[in-house]
DRENPAKOL-721699 format. One line per 4 residues: number of its first residue (from 0); their letters; for each residue y, z, x of C-alpha. Coordinates in steps of 0.05 Angstrom, whole numbers, m for minus. Layout:
<sites>
NUM = a = Y:Z:X; ...
</sites>
This chain:
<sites>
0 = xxxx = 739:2272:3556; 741:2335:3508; 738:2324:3433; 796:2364:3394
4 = xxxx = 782:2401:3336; 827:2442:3289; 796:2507:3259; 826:2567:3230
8 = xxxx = 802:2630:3271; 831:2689:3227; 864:2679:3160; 924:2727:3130
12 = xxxx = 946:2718:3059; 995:2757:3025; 982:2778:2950; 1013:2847:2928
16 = xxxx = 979:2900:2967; 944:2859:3020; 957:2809:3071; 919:2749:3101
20 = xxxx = 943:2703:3161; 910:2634:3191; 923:2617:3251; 897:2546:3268
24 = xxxx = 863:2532:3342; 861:2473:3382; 788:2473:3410; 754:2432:3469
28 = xxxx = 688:2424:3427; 657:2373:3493; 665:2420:3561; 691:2367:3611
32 = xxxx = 642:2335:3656; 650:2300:3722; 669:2233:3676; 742:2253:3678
36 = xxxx = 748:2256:3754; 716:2193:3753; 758:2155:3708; 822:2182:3736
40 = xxxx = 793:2166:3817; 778:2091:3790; 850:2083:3767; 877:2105:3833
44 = xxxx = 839:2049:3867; 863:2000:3818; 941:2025:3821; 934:2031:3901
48 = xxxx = 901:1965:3902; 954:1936:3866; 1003:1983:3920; 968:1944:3979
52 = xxxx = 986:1876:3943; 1056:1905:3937; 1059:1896:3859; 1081:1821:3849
56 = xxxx = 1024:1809:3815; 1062:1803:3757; 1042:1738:3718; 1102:1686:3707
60 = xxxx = 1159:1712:3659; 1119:1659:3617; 1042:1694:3616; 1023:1758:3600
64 = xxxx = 965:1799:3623; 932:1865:3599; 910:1883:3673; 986:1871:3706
68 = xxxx = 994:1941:3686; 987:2011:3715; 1001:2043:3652; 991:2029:3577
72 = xxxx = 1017:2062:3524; 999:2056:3454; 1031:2083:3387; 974:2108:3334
76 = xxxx = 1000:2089:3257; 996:2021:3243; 974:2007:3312; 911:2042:3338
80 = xxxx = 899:2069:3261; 907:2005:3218; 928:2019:3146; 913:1990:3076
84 = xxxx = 983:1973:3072; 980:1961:3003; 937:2020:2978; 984:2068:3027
88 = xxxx = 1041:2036:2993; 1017:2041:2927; 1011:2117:2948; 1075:2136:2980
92 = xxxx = 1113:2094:2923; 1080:2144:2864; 1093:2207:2906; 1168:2192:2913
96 = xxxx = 1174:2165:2841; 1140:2233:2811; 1185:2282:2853; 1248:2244:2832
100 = xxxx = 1229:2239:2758; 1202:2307:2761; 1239:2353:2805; 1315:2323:2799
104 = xxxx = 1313:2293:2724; 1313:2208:2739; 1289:2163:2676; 1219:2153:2673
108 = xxxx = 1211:2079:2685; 1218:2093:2754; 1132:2120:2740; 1122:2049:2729
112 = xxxx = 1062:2020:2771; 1100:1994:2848; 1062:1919:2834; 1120:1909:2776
116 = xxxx = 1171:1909:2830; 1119:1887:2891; 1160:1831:2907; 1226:1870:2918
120 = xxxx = 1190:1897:2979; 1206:1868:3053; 1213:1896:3118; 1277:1902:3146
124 = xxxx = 1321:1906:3083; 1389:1940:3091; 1417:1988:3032; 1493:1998:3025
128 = xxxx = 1479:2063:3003; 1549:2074:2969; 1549:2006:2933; 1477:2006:2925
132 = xxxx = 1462:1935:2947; 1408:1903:2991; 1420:1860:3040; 1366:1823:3080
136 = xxxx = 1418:1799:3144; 1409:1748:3207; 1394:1768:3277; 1475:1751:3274
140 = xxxx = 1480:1807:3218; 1501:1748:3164; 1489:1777:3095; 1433:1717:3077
144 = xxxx = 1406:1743:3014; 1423:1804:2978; 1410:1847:2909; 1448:1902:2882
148 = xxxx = 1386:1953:2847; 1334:1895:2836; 1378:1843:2800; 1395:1788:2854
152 = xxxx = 1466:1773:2883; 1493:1700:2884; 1531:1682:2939; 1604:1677:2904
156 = xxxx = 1577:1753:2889; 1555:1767:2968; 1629:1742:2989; 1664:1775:2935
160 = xxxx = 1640:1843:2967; 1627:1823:3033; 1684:1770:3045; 1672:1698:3063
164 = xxxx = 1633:1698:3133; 1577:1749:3096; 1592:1806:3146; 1589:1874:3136
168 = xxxx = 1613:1914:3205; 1562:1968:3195; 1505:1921:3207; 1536:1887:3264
172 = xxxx = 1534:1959:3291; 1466:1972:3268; 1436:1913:3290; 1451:1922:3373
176 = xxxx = 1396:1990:3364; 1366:1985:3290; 1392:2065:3288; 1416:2075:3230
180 = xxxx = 1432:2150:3231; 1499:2175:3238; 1529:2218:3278; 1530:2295:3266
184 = xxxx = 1573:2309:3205; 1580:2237:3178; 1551:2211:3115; 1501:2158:3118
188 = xxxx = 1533:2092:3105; 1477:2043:3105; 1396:2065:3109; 1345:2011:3134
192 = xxxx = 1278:2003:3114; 1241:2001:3173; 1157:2005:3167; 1105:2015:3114
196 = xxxx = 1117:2092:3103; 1189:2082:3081; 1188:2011:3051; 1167:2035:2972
200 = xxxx = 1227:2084:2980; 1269:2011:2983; 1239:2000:2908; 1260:2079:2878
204 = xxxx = 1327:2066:2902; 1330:1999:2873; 1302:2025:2803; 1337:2082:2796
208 = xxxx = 1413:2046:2806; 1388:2000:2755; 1368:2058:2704; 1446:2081:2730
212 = xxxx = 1482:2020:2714; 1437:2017:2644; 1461:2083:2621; 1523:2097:2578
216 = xxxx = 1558:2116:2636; 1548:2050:2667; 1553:2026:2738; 1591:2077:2791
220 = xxxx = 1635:2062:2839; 1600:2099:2895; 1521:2117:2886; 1490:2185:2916
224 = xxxx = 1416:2168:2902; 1403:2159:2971; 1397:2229:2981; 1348:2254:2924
228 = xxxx = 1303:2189:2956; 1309:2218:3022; 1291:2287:3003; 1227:2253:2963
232 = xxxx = 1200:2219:3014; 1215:2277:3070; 1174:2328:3024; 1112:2279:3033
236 = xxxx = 1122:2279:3109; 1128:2349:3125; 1083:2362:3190; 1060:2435:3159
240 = xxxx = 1030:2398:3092; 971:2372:3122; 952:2443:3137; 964:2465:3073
244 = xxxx = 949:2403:3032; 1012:2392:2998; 1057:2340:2988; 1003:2288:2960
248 = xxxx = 1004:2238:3025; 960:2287:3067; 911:2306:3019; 899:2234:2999
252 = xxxx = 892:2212:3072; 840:2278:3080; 793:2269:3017; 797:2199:3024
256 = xxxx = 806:2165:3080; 764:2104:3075; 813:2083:3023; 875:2080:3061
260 = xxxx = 847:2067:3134; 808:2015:3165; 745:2038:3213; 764:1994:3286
264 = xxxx = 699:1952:3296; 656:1954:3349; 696:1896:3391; 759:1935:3391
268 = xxxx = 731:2001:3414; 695:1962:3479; 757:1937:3488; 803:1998:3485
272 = xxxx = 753:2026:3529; 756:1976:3581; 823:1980:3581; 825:2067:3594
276 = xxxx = 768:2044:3648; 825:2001:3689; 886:2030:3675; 924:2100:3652
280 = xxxx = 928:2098:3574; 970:2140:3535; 976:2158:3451; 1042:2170:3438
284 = xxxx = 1048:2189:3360; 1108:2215:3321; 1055:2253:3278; 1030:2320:3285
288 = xxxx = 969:2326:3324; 938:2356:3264; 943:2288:3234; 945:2245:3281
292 = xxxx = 872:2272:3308; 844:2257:3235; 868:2186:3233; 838:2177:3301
296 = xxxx = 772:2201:3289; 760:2161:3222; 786:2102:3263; 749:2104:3332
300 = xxxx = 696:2168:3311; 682:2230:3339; 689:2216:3414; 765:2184:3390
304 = xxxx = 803:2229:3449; 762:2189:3507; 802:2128:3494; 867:2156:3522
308 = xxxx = 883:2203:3590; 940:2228:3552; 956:2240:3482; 1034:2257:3465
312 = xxxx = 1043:2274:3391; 1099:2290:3351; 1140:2242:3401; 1204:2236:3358
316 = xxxx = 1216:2160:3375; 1264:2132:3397; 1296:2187:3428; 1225:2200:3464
320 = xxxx = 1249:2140:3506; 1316:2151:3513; 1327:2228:3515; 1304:2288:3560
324 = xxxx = 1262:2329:3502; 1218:2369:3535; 1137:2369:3534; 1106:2431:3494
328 = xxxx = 1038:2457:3498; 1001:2465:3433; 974:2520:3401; 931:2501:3344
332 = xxxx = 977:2449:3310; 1038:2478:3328; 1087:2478:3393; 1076:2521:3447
336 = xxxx = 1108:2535:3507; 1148:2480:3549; 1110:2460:3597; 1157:2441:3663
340 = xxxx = 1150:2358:3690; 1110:2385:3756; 1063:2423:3715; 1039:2362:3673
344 = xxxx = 970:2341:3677; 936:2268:3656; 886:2299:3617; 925:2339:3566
348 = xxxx = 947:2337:3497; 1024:2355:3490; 1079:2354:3431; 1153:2323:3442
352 = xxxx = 1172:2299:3508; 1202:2242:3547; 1184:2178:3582; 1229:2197:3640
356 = xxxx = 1174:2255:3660; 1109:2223:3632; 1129:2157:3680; 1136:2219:3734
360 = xxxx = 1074:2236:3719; 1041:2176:3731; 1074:2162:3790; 1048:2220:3819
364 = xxxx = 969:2213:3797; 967:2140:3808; 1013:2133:3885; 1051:2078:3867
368 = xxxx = 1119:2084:3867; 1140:2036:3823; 1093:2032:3762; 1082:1970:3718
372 = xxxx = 1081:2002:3644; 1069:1974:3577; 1078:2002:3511; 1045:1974:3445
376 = xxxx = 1067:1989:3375; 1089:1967:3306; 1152:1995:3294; 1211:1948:3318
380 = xxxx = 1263:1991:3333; 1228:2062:3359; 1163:2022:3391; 1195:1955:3413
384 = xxxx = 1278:1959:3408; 1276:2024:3442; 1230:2025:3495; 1244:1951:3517
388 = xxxx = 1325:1979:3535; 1294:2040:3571; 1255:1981:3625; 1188:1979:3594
392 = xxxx = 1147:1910:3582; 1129:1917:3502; 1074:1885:3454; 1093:1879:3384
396 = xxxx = 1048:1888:3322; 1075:1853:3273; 1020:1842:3204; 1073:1794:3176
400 = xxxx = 1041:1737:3215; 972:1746:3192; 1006:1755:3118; 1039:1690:3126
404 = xxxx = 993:1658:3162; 992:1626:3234; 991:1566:3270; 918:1539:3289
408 = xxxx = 882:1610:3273; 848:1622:3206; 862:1703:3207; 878:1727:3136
412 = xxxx = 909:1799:3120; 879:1838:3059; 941:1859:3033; 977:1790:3055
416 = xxxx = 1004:1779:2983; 1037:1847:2978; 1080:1832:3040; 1108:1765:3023
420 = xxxx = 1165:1756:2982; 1186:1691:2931; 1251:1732:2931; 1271:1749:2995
424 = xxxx = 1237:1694:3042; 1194:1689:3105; 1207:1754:3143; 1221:1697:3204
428 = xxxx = 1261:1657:3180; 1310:1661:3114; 1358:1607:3091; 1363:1567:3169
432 = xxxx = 1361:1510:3195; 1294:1478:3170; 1308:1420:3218; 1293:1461:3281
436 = xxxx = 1218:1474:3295; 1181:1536:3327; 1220:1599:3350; 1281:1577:3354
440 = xxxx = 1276:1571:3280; 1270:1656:3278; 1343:1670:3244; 1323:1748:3209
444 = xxxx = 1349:1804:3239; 1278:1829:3246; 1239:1772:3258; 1280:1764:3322
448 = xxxx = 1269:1831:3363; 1187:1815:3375; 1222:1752:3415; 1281:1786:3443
452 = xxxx = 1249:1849:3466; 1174:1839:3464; 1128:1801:3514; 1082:1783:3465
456 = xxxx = 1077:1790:3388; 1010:1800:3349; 985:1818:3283; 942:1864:3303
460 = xxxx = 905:1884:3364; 835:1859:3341; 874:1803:3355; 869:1807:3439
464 = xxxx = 806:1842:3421; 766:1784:3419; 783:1765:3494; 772:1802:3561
468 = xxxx = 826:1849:3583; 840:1793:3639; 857:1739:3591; 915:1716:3604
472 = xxxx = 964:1696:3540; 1032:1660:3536; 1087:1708:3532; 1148:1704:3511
476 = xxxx = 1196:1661:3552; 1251:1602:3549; 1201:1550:3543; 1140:1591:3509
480 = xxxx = 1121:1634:3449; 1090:1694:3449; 1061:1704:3375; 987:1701:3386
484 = xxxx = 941:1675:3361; 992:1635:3339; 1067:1611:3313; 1080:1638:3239
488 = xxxx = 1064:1573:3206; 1138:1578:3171; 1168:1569:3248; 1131:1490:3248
492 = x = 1153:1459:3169
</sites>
């Protein structure tokens, strides 16, 4: 497979009397070599052998197996690319903190160091934006435990706000898609927190309503920091800093790397490769190539784009599985020209796009009309939710199990003490029924999609790394679970 490379072929900058441009190019630095045809011939024999069987070969609803599939799909952050979830934190938290202190005027103890308020942090927290409270809620949407800023909420406070039952009607509309933006024209009502990259904007919010209700003016009736958080964390986001190392994020994750991302090891390169060998693989990525080609490389090295037939970046999930965006060419690190469904190729690199056309795609290079196809990421509504509704089987990374530990396996996360909260509870399993053992015990709004819409929930996939791409793993079912290695140990005491 070609290697990608970014470099800058003429420059223009603009300073009084003269002018200087840079255009950035997208280079095939490897020329391609009879490999490709190869690689792509092998998985036609597999998906026609699999044709000739007529496709049952689907394990039980209750096992799961790497090789079932015709097509495999992968999402990069926090999935292929591993992060140092608390150094990245740690990061994003002082970038947001500085532009709101700086730019728009907020009290300075909102510079304080993100460990002071560490344990305010937890996936799947729900702001009511206008009263500025958050609510951690069941897969039910019951309010079980809730804050307004950082100070917590007793329960006579929960049902003074929220009414007896602990039910708020925007979450038991939020929780059927985990979408929680509105539609064109509407304000923002409630904003979940959703991954690593917008978790330490949970903790600005939180500070700066209690600066808010601190000041003379005291607490407000309806809060409107939502907004200047938004804008924060947006500006360290923005696909054209990375070019122009701004924004702090993208010039931390350029000059140092090592810091923020782990290298994959040895075992999980053999077998990503093994798995491109047998099947169609695809890196779907809501980042910019630009990006998303630097993470790769420090993760998998030089030769990173030989892992994947296909890489799809800038993706916009969910609506990559749900909508009809078309696929653009690239030029450099920006889009090109759409490029029409027929004209697709295997082999390419492409921005935006659809499932609906790349499943076309396959279809067409692999002869099988109905392909089985997997897709493996981290985030739970735009990687699991999402593509799970659209008919796609889904594995789940989920690093909360190896931060609070698992059933029978000794695998420890690095940054294990920086996802748990004393506050807020198991990410599981929050104020149930400790009577009932194992995954029916799951009662969190999050903890419960990897079972409802995933076949099989890991911490990471050096995980399934250290088995053969055959092995075959319980999967999510009736009468099984599908974390592995094993159960959250909260699920069995």
């Amino acid at each position: 497979m070609p290697e990608w490379n970014i470099s800058v072929e003429s420059c223009e900058y603009q300073e009084a009397s003269f002018t200087l441009t840079a255009n950035m190019v997208l280079k095939n630095v490897k020329d391609e070599d009879e490999c490709l045809s190869e690689k792509v011939m092998k998985k036609k024999y597999y998906c026609k052998n699999n044709k000739r069987k007529k496709q049952p070969p689907f394990s039980d609803n209750d096992t799961f197996k790497f090789t079932d599939y015709d097509c495999i799909g992968f999402d990069l952050d926090n999935t292929i690319c591993r992060y140092r979830v608390g150094e990245i934190m740690r990061l994003e938290y002082n970038l947001i903190a500085d532009y709101l202190v700086h730019r728009y005027g907020y009290e300075p103890e909102l510079l304080l160091p993100l460990d002071d308020d560490m344990d305010f942090l937890q996936k799947g927290l729900i702001m009511d934006i206008k009263r500025g409270n958050f609510l951690k809620c069941s897969d039910s949407g019951k309010i079980l435990r809730a804050t307004h800023g950082t100070r917590p909420m007793t329960s006579d406070m929960i049902e003074e706000v929220y009414g007896k039952a602990r039910m708020w009607e925007p979450v038991v509309e939020f929780k059927r898609t985990l979408n929680d933006h509105p539609v064109q024209g509407e304000k923002s009502i409630l904003r979940a927190f959703k991954d690593y990259f917008d978790m330490p904007a949970m903790v600005a919010c939180a500070r700066a309503i209690d600066a808010q209700d601190n000041s003379e003016e005291g607490p407000l009736e309806e809060y409107d920091i939502w907004r200047d958080v938004h804008v924060a964390m947006c500006n360290m986001y923005r696909r054209e800093h990375f070019r122009h190392d701004k924004g702090g994020f993208f010039p931390a994750m350029k000059t140092q790397p090592e810091r923020y991302i782990y290298e994959a090891s040895e075992r999980f390169k053999r077998w990503l490769k093994a798995i491109n060998e047998h099947t169609y693989t695809f890196l779907i990525s809501g980042s910019s190539v630009d990006y998303a080609s630097h993470c790769a490389r420090h993760v998998l090295g030089p030769d990173w784009r030989e892992y994947f037939d296909t890489m799809i970046c800038t993706a916009k999930k969910p609506g990559f599985f749900t909508s009809d965006r078309p696929f653009r060419s690239l030029v450099g690190a920006d889009d090109g020209d759409v490029v029409p469904p027929n004209k697709l190729r295997i082999d390419e690199t492409y921005s935006g796009g659809n499932w609906r056309d790349l499943l076309e795609l396959v279809k067409r290079e692999s002869g099988v009309e109905n392909p089985h196809c997997l897709y493996v990421g981290d985030h739970l509504a735009q990687d699991v939710l999402a593509p799970s509704v659209t008919g796609l089987d889904t594995v789940a990374i989920v690093e909360e199990m190896a931060a609070e530990g698992m059933v029978g396996d000794s695998m420890e996360h690095d940054f294990g003490c920086d996802l748990m909260s004393s506050y807020w509870g198991s990410f599981f399993t929050t104020d149930g029924d400790s009577s009932v053992l194992g995954v029916e015990r799951i009662n969190t709004l999050y903890g419960s999609v990897p079972r409802q819409h995933a076949r099989l929930a890991i911490p990471s996939l050096e995980a399934v790394a250290r088995h053969p791409i055959k092995h075959q793993y319980e999967a999510f079912s009736e009468d099984t679970s599908g974390f592995f290695p094993g159960d959250p140990v909260i699920l069995h005491f």
